[in-house]
N, C-alpha and C positions, 0 to 999 in steps of 0.2 A: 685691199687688206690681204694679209699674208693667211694662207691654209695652214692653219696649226695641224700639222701632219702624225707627229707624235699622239697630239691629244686623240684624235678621229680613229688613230691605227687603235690606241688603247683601250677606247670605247667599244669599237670593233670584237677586239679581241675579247673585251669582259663582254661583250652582248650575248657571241653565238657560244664562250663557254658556258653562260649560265643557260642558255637555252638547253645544252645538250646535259647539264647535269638537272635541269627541272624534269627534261624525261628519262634521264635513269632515275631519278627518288620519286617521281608521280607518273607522269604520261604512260611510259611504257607499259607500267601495270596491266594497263586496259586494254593494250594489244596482246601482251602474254595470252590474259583473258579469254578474248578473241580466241587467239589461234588454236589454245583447250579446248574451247568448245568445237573449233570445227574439225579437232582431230578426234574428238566424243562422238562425234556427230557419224565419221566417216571411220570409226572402229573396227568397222566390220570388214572393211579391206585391205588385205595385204599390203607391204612397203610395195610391192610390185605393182599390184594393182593400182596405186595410190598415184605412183609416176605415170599412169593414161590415164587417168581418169580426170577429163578437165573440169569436171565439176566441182572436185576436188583442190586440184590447184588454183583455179581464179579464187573459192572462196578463202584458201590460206594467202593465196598474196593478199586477196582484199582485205583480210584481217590482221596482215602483220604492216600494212602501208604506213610510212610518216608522215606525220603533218607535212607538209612543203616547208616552214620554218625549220622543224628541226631537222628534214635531210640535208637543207642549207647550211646549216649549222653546223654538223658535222662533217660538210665537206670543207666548209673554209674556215675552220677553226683551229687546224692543226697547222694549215698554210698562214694564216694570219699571225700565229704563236710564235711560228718561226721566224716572220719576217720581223715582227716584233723586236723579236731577242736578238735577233742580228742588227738593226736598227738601232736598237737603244743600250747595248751593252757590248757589241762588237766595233764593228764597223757600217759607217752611213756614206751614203751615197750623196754628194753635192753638184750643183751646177754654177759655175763661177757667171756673174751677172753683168759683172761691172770690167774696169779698168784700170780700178786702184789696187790690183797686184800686178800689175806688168811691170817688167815682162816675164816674172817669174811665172805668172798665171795668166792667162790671155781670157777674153770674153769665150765663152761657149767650151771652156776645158770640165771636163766632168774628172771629180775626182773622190778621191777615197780617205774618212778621215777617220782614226782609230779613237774609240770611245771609250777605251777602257784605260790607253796609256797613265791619265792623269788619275786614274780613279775612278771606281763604280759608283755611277750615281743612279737614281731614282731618276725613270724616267716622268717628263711634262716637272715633274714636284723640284728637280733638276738636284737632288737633296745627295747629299755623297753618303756611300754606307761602307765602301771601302778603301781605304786609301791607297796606292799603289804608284803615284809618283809625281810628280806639281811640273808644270809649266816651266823651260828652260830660254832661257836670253837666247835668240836667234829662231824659236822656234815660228813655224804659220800655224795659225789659233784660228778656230771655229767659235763662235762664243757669241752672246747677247750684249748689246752693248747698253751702258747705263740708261739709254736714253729712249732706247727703242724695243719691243717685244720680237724682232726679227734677224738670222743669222747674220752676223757678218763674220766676214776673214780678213786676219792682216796679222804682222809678223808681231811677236812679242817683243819690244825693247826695253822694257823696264820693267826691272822685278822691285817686292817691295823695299824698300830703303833707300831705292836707287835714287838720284838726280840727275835727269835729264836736263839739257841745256841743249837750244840751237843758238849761233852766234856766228853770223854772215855766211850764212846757209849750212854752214860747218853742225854735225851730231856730236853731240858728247854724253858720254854716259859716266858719271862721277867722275867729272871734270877730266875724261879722258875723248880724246878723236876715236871717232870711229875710222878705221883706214879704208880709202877709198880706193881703188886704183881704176885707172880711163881704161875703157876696153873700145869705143866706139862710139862716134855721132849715131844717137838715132834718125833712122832713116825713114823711119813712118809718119803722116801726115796726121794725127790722132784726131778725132774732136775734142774739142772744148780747148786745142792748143792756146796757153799762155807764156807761153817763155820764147818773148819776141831772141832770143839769141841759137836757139836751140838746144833741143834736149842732148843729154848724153846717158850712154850704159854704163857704169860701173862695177867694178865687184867691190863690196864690203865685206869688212870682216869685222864679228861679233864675236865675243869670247872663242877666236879661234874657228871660226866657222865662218865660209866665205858666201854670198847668195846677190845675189843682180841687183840693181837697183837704177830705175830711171830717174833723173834728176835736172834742173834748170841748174846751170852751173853759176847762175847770177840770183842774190838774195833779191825778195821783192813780196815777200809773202807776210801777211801780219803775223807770222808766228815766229819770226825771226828774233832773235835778243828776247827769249823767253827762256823760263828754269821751270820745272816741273820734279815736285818732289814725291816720289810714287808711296801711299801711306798702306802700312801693313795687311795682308791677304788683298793686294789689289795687285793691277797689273797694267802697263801704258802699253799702247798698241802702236803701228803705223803702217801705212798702204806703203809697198814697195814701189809706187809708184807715187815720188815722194810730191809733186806739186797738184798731184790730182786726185786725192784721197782725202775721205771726211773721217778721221780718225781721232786719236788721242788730242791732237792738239787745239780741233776745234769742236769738240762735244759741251756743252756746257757742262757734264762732270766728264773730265777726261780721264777719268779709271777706272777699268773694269774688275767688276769683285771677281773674283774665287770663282764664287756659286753661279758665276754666267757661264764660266765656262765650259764649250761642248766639246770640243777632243781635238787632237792633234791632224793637221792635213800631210801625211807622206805618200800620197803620189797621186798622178796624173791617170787616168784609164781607156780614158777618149775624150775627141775633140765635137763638138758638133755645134755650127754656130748657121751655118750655112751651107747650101746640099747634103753631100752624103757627109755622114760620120768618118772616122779619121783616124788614125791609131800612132798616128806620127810623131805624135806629141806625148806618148805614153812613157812613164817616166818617175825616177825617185823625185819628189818635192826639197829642191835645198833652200 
């Protein structure tokens, strides 16, 4: 099962703020208290005197001490706050899992996805309060998929209205090709390879915007001679890694709402899959 990381950080952050405001409106009172009396107590000595005098000082620290909760509280409250707000209304940090974005995204790419491009939302509640700009054809999408409580990423290809069609491997997007152009045999051995002819790299282009895509250049898939009509504030997905991705075309609802989605992926920040970390691959996301 996946760590709901959002919810834990949120918890977090309301635990040790209410900690630290239960002792400024109660707890504290009774250190102030405290330390009254032992500065009544030791009235009779000078500020000078008061600085030697270790009688003096063990009993004002002893009387101004925090509970160990709320010194806790106060030191990671302010760092949690922030990690928070960055987290859930800036930018989040990802780690690519799989292999249904290659080779746009490789297993072990860590990268950076902005969460405010589409709109502020409510974190965990996932609820939008701002609006500031929707999902574009060609984009790569962080987002919940109908089916599952857990992140995935894959490129956007249908917006609402749209009709999708594949037809002898061939993409169409309102009964238009997407243009492919050959860049390369892939040359990597992958697992799970199915495409007894061999894979190849292409570039596609989506409303004007060009991005990789590995593909079986031979039809053979049951999603082949299928139409897919994307119904309003939804949105159809697909792994740039077109023969090896569990995406739109086989989810049992293959449309993702609106309100799944978590923010846009533009770039790459490091690689770590194996040995050291990596910076080689750092980079804009196209």
């Amino acid at each position: 099962m996946d760590i709901n990381l959002p919810l834990i950080l949120m918890l977090a952050v309301a635990f040790t703020g209410l900690v630290w405001l239960i002792d400024i409106l109660f707890w504290s009172k009774s250190r102030k208290a405290a330390i009254a009396e032992v500065e009544q107590r030791h009235g009779h000595l000078s500020e000078e005197q008061r600085q030697g005098d270790s009688g003096y000082i063990a009993a004002r620290q002893k009387a101004a001490k925090e509970p160990v909760l709320v010194e806790y509280s106060k030191s990671f409250f302010p760092i949690l706050a922030i990690v928070f707000v960055l987290r859930s209304f800036l930018i989040e940090p990802f780690k690519i899992p799989s292999e249904s974005m290659v080779p746009t995204l490789e297993v072990g790419d860590f990268i950076a996805v902005n969460k405010y491009t589409y709109g502020i939302r409510l974190p965990v509640f996932r609820t939008k309060i701002l609006d500031l700009g929707s999902p574009q054809r060609g984009d790569v999408v962080v987002f919940f998929p109908p089916h599952e409580d857990r992140y995935f990423i894959k490129r956007l290809i249908g917006m609402p209205g749209d009709i999708i069609q594949i037809r002898d491997n061939v993409l169409y997007v309102n009964g238009e090709p997407l243009p492919q152009e050959l860049l390369m045999e892939d040359p990597v051995n992958r697992h799970g390879s199915a495409c007894w002819s061999g894979y190849q790299i292409v570039n596609e282009t989506i409303d004007e915007k060009k991005h990789l895509v590995r593909k079986c250049p031979t039809a053979g898939r049951s999603w082949n001679d299928r139409t897919w009509i994307v119904p309003e504030g939804h949105y159809f997905m697909m792994g740039d890694n077109r023969d090896n991705s569990l995406d739109s075309r086989v989810w049992p609802d293959p449309f993702v709402p609106d309100k799944n989605i978590v923010g846009k992926a533009f770039a790459v920040w490091m690689h770590w899959n194996e040995g050291l970390p990596s910076f080689g691959r750092a980079g804009a996301i196209k």
